[in-house]
N, C-alpha and C positions, 0 to 999 in steps of 0.2 A: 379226785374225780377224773377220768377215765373220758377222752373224746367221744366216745359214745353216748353221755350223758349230758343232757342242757338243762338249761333252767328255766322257767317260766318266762321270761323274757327273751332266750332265743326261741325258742318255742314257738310264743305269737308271732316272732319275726316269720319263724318259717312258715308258717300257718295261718298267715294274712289273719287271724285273729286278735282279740285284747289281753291283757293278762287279766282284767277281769271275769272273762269269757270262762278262760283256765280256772280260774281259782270257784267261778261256779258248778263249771263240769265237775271241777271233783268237791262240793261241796253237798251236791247231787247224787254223789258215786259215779257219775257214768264218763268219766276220764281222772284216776287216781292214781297219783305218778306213782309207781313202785319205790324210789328212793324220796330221802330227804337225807340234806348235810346234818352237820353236829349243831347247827343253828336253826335247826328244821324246816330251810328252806325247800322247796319242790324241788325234785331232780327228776327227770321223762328221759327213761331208755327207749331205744329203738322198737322195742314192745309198744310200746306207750303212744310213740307215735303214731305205729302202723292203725293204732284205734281212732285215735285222731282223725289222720285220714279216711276211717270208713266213718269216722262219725258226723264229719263234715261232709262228706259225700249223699249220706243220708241227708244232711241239712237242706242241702243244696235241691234234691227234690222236695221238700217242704215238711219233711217228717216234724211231727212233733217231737220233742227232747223224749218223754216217757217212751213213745214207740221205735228212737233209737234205740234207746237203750235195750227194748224188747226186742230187737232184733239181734242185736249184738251178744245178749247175753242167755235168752232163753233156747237151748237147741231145740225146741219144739217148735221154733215160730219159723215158719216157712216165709222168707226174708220175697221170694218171686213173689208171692200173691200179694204181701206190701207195694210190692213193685209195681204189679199189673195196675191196685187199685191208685198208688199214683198218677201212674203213668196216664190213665182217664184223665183223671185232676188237670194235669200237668198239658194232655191234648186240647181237655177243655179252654185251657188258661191263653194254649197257641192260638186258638182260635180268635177268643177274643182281643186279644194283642194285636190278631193280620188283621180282625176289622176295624179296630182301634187304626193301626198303622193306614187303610183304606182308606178309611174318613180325614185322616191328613191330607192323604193326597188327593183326595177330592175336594177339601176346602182348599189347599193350591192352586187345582186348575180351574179354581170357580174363580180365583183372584186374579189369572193370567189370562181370563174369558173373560173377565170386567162384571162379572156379578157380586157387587158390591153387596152383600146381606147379612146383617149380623145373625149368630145361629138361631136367635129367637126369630128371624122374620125369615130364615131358611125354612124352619118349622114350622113358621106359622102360615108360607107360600104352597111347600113340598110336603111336609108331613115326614112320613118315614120314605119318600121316593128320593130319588139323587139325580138334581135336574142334569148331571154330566154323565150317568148311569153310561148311555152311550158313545162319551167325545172320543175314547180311543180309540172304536173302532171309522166314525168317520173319519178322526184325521185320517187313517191309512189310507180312507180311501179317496176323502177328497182334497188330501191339506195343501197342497200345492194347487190347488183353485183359486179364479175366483170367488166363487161360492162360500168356499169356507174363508176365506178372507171378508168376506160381506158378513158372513155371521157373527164374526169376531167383532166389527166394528158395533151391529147393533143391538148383540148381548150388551158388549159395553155399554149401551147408553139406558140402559130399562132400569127403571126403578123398580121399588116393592111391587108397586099396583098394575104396574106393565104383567109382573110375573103372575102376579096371581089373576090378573086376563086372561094368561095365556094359557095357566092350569085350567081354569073353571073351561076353558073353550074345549082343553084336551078331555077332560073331565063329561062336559055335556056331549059332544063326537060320541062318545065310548057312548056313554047308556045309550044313544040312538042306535048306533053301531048292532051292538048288542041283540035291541030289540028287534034290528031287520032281521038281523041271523035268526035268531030264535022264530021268525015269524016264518022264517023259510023259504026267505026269497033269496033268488039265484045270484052269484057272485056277476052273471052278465046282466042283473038286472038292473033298469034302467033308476031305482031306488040305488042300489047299490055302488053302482058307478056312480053316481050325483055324490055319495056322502065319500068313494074313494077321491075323487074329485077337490070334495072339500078340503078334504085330509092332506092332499099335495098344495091345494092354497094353502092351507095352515101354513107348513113348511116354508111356502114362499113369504107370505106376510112377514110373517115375523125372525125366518131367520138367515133366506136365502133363497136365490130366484130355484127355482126344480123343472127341469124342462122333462116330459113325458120318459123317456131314456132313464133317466137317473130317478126319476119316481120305481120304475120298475126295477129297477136292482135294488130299492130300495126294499119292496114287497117280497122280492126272493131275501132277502135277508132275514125279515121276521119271519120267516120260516127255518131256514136254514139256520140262525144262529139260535140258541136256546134262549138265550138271555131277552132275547127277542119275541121268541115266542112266547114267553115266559108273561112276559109283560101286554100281550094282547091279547093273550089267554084267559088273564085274570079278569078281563071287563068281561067276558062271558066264550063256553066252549065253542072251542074250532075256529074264533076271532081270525086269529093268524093265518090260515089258510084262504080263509074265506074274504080275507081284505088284501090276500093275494092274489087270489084270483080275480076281484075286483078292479086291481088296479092295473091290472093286463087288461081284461077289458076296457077298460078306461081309457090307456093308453093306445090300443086297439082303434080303440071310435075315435080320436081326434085325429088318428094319423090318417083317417082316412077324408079329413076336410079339406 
């Protein structure tokens, strides 16, 4: 035997697979070592391996064994549009992973925010919403507050029933919200301001004092960030614009007391 030649056990070494693995690929045909000794054991020349490696390679995007071997063995089969139609697969599968990987790190800072909720009473508070949807962009902007230092302390202390107060509140806001818009009354009207109003009490009640200034950057916000808009949009069209304009108004009239 010739250095060029190994056996089914250096093989798996080099090929982080089992000798088992081996002895099915070619029991399959689709990796059949060219040699065997006078005792008929396996021998895989450097031929041998090079298929290994395309065979694992395919593996490794999720080919089924049949459609390796289809690729490998029929020169008809155009090996790219396997690829492409992996490659989909394979997009799709990143996807779910980063939202997988997401939702980790949002049960994290729900734990270092002190919302203690098991994921059934997460879901059964939130639904499919993510009560920290927002927390990275405040911290940027208020973390070194004390504002967000007050909020930290009294997330920490709410229980289930606190939370879902606090939803059904955010929850009833919107459909009234809503209904002003749609009914056509003006972001300076005095409906209008009353409910952006309340909307900055929310904020203050339950998570932190909001003084008219930092209401209003917060209004440019849902506009300007999408994820923002995104989310005031779905209670009904033009929400975000329209409870931005609000709450300049809003701000507007108290500065002038």
């Amino acid at each position: 035997m010739t250095s060029s030649v190994h056996s089914v056990g250096q093989v798996a070494g080099f090929a982080g697979v089992t000798v088992r693995t081996l002895h099915h690929y070619d029991e399959i045909g689709l990796l059949v070592p060219s040699e065997r000794n006078h005792a008929g054991h396996r021998r895989y020349t450097a031929s041998d391996l090079d298929r290994l490696q395309r065979i694992l390679f395919y593996r490794e995007l999720g080919f089924p064994l049949d459609e390796v071997q289809a690729l490998i063995d029929d020169p008809e089969t155009d090996p790219r549009e396997h690829l492409r139609r992996q490659h989909e697969v394979l997009t799709a599968r990143i996807e779910k992973l980063q939202k997988m990987a997401e939702a980790v790190e949002h049960a994290m800072e729900a734990q270092k925010m002190g919302i203690q909720l098991t994921p059934e009473e997460r879901f059964e508070v939130f639904g499919d919403k993510d009560p920290e949807q927002y927390q990275d962009e405040a911290e940027q902007r208020w973390g070194n507050t004390e504002a967000w230092a007050e909020s930290q302390r009294r997330a920490a202390t709410y229980t289930k029933e606190d939370w879902q107060r606090i939803q059904a509140e955010v929850e009833d806001w919107g459909r009234r919200y809503a209904a002003l818009v749609a009914s056509g009354e003006q972001p300076s009207g005095a409906a209008a301001m009353e409910l952006a109003e309340e909307h900055r009490r929310h904020i203050s009640q339950n998570y932190f004092e909001v003084p008219y200034e930092m209401h209003v950057c917060f209004g440019d916000m849902y506009v300007a960030d999408e994820r923002f808009k995104a989310f005031y949009d779905a209670m009904g069209e033009g929400i975000a614009e329209h409870l931005r304009d609000a709450i300049h108004a809003n701000a507007a009239r108290h500065a002038g007391e």
